[in-house]
Structure formats: structure tokens, C-alpha cells
VEXDREN-2710 file (C-alpha; in Angstrom, 1 decimal):
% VEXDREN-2710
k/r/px/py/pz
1/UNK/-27.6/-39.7/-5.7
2/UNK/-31.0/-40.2/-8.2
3/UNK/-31.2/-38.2/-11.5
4/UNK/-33.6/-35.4/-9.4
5/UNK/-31.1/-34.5/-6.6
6/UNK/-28.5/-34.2/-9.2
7/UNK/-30.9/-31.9/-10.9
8/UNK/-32.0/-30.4/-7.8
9/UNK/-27.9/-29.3/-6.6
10/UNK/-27.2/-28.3/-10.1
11/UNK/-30.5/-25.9/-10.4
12/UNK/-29.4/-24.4/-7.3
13/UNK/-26.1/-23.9/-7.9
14/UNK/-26.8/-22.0/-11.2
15/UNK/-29.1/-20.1/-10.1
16/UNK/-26.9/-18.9/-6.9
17/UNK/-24.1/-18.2/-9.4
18/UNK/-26.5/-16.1/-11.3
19/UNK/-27.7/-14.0/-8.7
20/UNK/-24.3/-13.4/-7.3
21/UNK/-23.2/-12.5/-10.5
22/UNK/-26.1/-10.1/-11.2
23/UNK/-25.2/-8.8/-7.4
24/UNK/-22.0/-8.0/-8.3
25/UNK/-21.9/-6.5/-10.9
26/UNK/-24.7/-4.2/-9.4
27/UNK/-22.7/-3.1/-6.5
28/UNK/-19.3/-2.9/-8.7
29/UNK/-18.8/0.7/-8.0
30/UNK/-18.9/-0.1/-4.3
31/UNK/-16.9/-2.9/-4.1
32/UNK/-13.9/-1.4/-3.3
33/UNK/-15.2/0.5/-0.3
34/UNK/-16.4/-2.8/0.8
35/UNK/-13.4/-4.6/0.7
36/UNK/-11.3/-1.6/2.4
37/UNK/-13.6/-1.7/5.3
38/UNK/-13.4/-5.2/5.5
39/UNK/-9.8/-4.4/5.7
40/UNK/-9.7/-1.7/8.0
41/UNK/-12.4/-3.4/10.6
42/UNK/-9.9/-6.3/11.0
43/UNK/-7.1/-4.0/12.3
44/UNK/-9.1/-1.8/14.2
45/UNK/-11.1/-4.9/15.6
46/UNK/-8.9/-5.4/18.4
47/UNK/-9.8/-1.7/19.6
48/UNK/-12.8/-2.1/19.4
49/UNK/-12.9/-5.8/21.7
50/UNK/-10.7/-3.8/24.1
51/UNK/-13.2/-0.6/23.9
52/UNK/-16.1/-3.1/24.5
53/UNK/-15.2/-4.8/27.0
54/UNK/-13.9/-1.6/29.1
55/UNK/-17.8/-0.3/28.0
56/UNK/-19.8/-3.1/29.4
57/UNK/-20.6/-4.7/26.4
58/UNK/-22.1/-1.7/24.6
59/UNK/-21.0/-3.0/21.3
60/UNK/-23.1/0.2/19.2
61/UNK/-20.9/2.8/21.3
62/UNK/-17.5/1.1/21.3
63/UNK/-18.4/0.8/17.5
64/UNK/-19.1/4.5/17.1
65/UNK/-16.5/5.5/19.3
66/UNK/-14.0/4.0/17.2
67/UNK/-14.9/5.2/14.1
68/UNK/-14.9/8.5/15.0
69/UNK/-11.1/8.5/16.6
70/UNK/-10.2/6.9/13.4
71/UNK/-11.8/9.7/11.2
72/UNK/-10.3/12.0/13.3
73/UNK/-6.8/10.3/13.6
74/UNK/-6.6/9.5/10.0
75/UNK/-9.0/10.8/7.3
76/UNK/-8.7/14.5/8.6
77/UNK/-5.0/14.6/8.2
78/UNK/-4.5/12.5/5.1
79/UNK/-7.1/14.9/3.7
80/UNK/-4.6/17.7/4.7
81/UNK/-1.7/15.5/3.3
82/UNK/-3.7/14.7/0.4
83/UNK/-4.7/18.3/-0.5
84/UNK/-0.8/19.7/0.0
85/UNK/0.9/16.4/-2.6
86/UNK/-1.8/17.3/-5.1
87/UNK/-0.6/21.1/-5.3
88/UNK/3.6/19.7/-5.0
89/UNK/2.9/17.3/-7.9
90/UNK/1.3/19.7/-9.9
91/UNK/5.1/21.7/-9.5
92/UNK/7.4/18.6/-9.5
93/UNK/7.4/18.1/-13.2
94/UNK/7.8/21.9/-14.0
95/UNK/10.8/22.0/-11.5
96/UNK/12.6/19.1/-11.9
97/UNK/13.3/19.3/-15.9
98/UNK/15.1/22.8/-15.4
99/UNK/17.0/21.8/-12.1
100/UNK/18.2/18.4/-13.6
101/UNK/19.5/20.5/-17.0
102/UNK/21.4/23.1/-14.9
103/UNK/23.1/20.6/-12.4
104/UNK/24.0/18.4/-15.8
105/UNK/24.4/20.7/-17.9
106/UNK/27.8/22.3/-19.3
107/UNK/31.1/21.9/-20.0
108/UNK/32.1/20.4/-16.6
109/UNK/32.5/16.8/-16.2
110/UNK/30.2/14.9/-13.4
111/UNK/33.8/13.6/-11.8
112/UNK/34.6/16.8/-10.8
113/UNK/31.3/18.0/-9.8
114/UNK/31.3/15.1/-6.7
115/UNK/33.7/13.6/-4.1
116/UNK/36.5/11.4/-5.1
117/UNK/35.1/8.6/-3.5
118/UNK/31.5/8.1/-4.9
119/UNK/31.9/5.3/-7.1
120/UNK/31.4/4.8/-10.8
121/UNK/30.7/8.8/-12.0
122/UNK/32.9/8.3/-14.7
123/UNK/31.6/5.9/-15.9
124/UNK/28.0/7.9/-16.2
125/UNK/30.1/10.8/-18.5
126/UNK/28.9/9.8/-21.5
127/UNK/25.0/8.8/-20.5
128/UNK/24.9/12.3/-19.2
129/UNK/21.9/13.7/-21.4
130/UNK/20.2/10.1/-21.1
131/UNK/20.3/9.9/-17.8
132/UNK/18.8/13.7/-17.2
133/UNK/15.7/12.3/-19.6
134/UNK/15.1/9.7/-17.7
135/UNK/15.2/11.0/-14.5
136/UNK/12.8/14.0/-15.6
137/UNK/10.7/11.4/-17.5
138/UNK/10.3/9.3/-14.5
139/UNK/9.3/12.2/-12.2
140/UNK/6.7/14.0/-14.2
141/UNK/5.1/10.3/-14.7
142/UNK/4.7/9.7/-10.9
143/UNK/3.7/13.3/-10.7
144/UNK/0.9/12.9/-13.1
145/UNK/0.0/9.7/-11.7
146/UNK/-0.2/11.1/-8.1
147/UNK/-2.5/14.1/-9.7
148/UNK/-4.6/11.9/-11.1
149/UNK/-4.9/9.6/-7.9
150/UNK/-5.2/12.6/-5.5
151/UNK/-7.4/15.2/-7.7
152/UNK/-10.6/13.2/-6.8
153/UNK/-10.1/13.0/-3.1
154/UNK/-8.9/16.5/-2.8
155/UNK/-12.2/17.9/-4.9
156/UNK/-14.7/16.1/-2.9
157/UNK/-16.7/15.1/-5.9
158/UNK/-19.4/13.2/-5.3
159/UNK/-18.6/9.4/-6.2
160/UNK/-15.8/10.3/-3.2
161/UNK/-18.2/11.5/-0.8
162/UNK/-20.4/7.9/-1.5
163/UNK/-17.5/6.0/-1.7
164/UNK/-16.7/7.3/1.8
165/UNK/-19.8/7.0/3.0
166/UNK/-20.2/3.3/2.1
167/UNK/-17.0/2.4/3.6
168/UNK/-17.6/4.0/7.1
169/UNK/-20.7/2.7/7.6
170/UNK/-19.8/-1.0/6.2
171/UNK/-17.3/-0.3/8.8
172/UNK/-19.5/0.0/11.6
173/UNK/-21.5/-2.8/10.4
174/UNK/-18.3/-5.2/10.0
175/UNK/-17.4/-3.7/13.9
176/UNK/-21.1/-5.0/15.4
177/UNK/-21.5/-8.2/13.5
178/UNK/-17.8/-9.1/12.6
179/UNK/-17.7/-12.9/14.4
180/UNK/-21.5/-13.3/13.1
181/UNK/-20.6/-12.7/9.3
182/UNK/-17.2/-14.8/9.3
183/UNK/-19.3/-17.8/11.2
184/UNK/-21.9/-17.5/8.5
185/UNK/-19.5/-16.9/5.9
186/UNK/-17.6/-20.5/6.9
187/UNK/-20.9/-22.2/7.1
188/UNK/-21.1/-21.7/3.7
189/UNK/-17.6/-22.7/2.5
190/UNK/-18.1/-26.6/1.4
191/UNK/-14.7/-27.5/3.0
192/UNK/-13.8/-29.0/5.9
193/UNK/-13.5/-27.3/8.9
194/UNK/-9.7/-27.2/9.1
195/UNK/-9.8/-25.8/5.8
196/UNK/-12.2/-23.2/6.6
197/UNK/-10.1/-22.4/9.7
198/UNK/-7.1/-21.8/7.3
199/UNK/-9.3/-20.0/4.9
200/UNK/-10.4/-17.5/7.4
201/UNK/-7.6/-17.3/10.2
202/UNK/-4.6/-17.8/7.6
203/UNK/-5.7/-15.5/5.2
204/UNK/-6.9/-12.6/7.4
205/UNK/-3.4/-12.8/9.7
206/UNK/-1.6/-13.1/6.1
207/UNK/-3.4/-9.9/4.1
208/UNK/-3.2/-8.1/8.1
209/UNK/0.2/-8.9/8.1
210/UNK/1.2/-7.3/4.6
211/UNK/-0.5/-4.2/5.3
212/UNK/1.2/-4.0/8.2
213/UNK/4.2/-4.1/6.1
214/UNK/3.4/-1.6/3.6
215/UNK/1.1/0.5/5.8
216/UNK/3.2/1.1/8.7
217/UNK/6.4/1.0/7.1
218/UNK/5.6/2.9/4.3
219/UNK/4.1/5.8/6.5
220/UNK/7.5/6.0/8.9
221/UNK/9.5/5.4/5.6
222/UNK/7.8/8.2/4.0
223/UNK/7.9/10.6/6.6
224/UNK/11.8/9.8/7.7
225/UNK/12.5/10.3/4.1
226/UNK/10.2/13.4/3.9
227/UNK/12.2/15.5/6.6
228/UNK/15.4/14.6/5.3
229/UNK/14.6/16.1/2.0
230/UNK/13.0/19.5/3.6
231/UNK/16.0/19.5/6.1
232/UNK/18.2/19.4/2.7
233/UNK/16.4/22.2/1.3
234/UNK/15.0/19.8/-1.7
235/UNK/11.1/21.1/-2.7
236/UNK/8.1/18.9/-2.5
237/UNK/8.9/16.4/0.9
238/UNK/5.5/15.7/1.1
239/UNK/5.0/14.5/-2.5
240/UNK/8.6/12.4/-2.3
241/UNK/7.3/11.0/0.8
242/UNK/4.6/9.8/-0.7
243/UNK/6.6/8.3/-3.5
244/UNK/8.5/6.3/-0.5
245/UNK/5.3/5.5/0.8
246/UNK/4.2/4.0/-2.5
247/UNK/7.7/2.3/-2.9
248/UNK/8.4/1.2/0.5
249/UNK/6.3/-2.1/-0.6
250/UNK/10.0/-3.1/-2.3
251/UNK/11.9/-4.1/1.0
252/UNK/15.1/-2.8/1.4
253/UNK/15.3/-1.2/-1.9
254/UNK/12.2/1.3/-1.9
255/UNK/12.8/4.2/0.1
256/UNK/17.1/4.3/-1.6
257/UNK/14.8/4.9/-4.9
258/UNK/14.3/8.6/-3.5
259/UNK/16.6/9.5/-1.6
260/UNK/19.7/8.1/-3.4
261/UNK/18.9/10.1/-6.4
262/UNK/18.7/13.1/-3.8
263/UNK/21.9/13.3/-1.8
264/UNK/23.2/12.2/-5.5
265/UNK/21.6/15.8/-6.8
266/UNK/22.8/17.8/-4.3
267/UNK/26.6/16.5/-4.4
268/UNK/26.4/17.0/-8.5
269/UNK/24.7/20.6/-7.4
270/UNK/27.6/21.5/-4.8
271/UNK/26.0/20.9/-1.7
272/UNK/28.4/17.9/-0.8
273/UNK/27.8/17.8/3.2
274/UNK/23.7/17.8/2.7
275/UNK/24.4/15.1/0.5
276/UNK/26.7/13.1/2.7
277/UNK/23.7/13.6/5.1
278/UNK/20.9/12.8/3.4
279/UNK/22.7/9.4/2.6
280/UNK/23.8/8.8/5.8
281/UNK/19.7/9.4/7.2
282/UNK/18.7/7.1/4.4
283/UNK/21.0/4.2/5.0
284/UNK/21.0/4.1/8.7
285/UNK/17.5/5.4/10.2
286/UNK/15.4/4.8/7.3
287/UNK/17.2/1.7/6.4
288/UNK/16.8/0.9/10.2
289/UNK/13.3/0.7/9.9
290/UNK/13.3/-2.3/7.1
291/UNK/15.8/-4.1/9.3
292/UNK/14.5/-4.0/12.5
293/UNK/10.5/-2.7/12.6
294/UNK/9.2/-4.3/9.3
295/UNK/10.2/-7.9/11.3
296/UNK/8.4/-7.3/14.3
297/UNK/5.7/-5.7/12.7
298/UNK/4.9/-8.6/10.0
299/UNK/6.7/-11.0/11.7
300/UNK/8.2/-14.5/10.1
301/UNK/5.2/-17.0/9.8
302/UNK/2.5/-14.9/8.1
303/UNK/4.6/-12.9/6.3
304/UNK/4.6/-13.0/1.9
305/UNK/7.7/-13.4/0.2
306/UNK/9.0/-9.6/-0.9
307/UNK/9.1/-10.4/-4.3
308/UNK/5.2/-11.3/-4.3
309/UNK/4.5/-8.2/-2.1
310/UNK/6.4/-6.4/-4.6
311/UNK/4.2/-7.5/-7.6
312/UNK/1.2/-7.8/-6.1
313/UNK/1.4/-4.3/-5.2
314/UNK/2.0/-2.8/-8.7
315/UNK/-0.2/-5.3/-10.1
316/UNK/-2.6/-3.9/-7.8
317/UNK/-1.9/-0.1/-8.7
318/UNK/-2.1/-0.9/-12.5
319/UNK/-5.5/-3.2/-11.7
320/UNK/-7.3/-1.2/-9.2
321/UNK/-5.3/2.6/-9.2
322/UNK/-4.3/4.0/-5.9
323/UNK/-6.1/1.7/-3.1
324/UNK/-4.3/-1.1/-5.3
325/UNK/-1.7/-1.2/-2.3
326/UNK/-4.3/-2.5/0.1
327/UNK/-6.4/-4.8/-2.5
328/UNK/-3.0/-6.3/-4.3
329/UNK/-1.5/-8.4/-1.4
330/UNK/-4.6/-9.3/-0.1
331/UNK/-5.3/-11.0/-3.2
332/UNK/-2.5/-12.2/-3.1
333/UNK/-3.1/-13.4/0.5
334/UNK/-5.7/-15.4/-0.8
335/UNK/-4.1/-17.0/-3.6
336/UNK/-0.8/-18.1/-1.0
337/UNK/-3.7/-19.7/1.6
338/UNK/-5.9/-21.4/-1.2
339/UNK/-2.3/-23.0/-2.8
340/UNK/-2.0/-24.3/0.8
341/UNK/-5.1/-25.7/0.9
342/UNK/-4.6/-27.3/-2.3
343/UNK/-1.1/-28.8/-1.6
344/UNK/-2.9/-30.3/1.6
345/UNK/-5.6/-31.9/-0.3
346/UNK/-4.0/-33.5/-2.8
347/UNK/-0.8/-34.2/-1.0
348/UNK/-0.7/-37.9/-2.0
349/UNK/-1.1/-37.1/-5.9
350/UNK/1.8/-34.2/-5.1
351/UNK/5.2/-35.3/-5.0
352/UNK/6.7/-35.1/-1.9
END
């Protein structure tokens, strides 16, 4: 290759990056809108082939069709659920400080507030007043945090409304044109074709995979945990069960954040059988969900390691805010497929 074609590729290359860069950070604020309709065309894709195909082809209406069920399935009552979490958080601090000081409060120790049998209360005698702190600090934190999350989509304000906007009609776009834009998006990827296979097919069935996991299961978590805590007479379900939602990303261990601390409460409080209950609903159904649905759901081969889900999903929170849970593991998505590619291309320098 002369001096000119060297020239020539560099030129160009600079002035795509250029461009792009300009682009971007034009379109910042909408990014995020853009990637979650990415996101949520990809799962609702296969609706919308079966949809099409039952329609004759008519791509436009099978399109339409499904966006409106989906708005109607989902935004309308998350706006509900949204709307009812940002008035409990706004009581969850104010309530929990006084409940936690009368149940450890006074002169009685905690072993003879619970059953014999629950392990290692003694032991907690003299972390009594640091434990209460803690527990109080925790909850107004994750109150605040969900108020600060929720307030925007609960008021309507108008970067909501765009925001909105922008991701349902990228989401009809991505429906129509979805095989067109990944073909012209691989043509465009200087790799070879295997690798832009793995790019695509990998990292889409890896990112659709882990929001399977944290999606799905968080939702069932959350509401499982949600009416054990109204059964048990404890205030807020919906916020708490949006706490598991958030926390259900933590296999095994995420829901047991709530609801341990719970039927802990309401044995310290007196209300030993609710207690005994609540744990029992915790370990075995909701605990039933991480052992048996989150493996058919994600399944084995696409599925990330919990500990990456884990921090890719409060790296994501901290990074992006709320829609962090979405954006985090499919960033992380990418990373596992490009390491792939990288270990396959270089896999006689690598040791083996």
C-alpha cells in the first residue's frame, strides 16, 4: 500500500471518528432511550415475527400492534406501580427509624424477645444501638434513592415525556427494519465473518439472557416478596418489592436482603408465627424461583457469571441511575463476547 492510500484510509478514518464523535455527543440525552429500545425490540422481536407472519406479512401493523399491547401491558401499570413506590418511599424513612427504636429499645434483652432457636441473638446484645442505625440508615438511603429515581417518571416532566417518545418510536423503527440494520451494522465491522456472527448472535442472546435474569426474576421476586410483607401486616410492599426487584440481580442472596430482616422484625416485635411465615415464603417459594426458574429462563451457555451480573448491575446504577439494570449487563455482555473474540484471535500468542 503507496504513501496516498495510506493517506487516503487514515483521512477517512479521522474524519468518521470525528463525526461520530460530534453525533454522539449531539444525541447524548437520547442515548439511553436508544439503547433500551434496542433492548426491548430484541425480546419483543419474536412477537412480532410470530404477529407477522399470522398478518400476511404486514410488517407496519404487526409492528404497531405490538407496541401498543406492550404500552398497555407494561408502561400503564408500572406507571401505577411507579406513582404508589414514590408516595411509600417518601414514608419508609419516617416510619422505620421510630419502629426500629421501639422494637430495640428498652431494658429487655433481644434473647428473650425471639425463639430459642434463632441462632446467634446473643451475640447481637451488645451491637444493639449499632445495628438499629444501620438498619434505619440503610432504609432511608434506598428510600431517597428510589424518590429520586421515581419522582421524574411519576411527574411527567417533559425530558420523560421525550425520552418516552424517542424510545417507542425507535422501537417501532428497530421492529420494521431490525434484520436490515444488524446486516448493515456487520457489514461494517472489519472482522471476519465468524467474528461478526459472535459479535452479533453472542452478544444479543448473552445481554437477552441477563435481562431475562434480572427482569423476570426480579419482577416474580419482588412481587412474591411484596405479598408476603402485606400478608404480614409490614407497610410499604410495593416499595420493598421493588427493593427485591432491584436486588434480585444478587442470585440466591437478593430477595433474603428483605425479607430476612422482616420476619427478623416481627419475631423481635412479638409476632413470632408471622415471622416463622414470612421466612418460611422466603426460603421456599421465593427461594424456589432462583433455583428452579432463573435456570430455565437464562439457561447455562449464555448465561454471565453472578458475580459479574452482580457488579455490572450496581456499576450500572451508580453510572447510569435507575435504567442502569438494563444498560450494566449488557455492557458487560459486550465486554464477555469481545474477550472471546480476542482469546480466539490471538490464541497462539495465548497460553494454552
Amino acid at each position: 500500500m503507496d504513501f496516498d492510500d495510506r493517506f487516503r484510509r487514515s483521512f477517512i478514518i479521522f474524519l468518521v471518528v470525528a463525526v461520530a464523535v460530534i453525533f454522539l455527543g449531539m444525541i447524548r440525552d437520547f442515548l439511553t432511550a436508544l439503547i433500551l429500545a434496542a433492548v426491548f425490540s430484541g425480546l419483543l422481536y419474536p412477537l412480532h415475527t410470530r404477529l407477522r407472519d399470522f398478518l400476511r406479512g404486514r410488517v407496519v401493523l404487526s409492528a404497531t400492534i405490538v407496541l401498543i399491547v406492550a404500552v398497555l401491558a407494561v408502561m400503564v401499570p408500572l406507571t401505577g406501580l411507579l406513582s404508589i413506590v414514590a408516595a411509600e418511599a417518601l414514608l419508609v424513612g419516617q416510619q422505620l427509624q421510630p419502629a426500629f427504636e421501639e422494637a430495640l429499645s428498652g431494658d429487655i434483652p433481644l434473647k428473650d424477645r425471639v425463639p430459642d432457636w434463632v441462632p446467634f441473638i446473643e451475640a447481637l446484645e451488645p451491637f444493639r444501638e449499632d445495628i438499629q442505625n444501620k438498619i434505619t440508615e440503610a432504609a432511608t438511603s434506598a428510600g431517597s434513592w428510589l424518590v429520586q429515581h421515581v419522582a421524574t417518571a411519576t411527574r411527567g416532566t417533559l425530558g420523560f415525556l421525550v425520552g418516552l417518545f424517542v424510545t417507542l418510536y425507535a422501537m417501532f423503527f428497530f421492529l420494521i427494519n431490525g434484520p436490515e440494520l444488524l446486516r448493515s451494522t456487520k457489514a461494517l465491522v472489519p472482522l471476519s465473518v465468524e467474528d461478526r456472527d459472535t459479535v452479533m448472535d453472542r452478544g444479543l442472546s448473552v445481554a437477552q439472557a441477563s435481562l431475562k435474569g434480572i427482569i423476570v426474576i426480579g419482577a416474580i421476586q419482588g412481587i412474591l416478596v411484596g405479598v408476603g410483607l402485606w400478608a404480614c401486616g409490614i407497610s410499604s410492599p410495593a416499595f420493598w418489592g421493588v427493593v427485591v426487584f432491584v436486588l434480585s440481580a444478587i442470585p440466591s442472596a437478593g430477595a433474603p436482603i428483605v425479607w430476612l430482616p422482616a420476619s427478623l422484625y416481627l419475631m423481635i416485635y412479638g409476632d413470632t408465627a408471622w415471622g416463622i411465615g414470612l421466612a418460611l415464603w422466603g426460603a421456599i417459594v421465593v427461594g424456589m424461583v432462583d433455583n428452579l426458574l432463573r435456570p430455565m429462563l437464562v439457561g447455562r451457555d449464555a448465561k454471565l457469571p453472578d458475580l459479574v451480573i452482580l457488579i455490572s448491575v450496581l456499576g450500572g446504577i451508580a453510572t447510569f441511575g435507575a435504567v442502569g439494570i438494563i444498560l450494566g449487563p449488557i455492557i458487560a455482555a459486550i465486554l464477555d463476547t469481545v474477550l472471546n473474540i480476542y482469546k480466539r484471535a490471538f490464541a497462539e500468542s495465548l497460553p494454552s
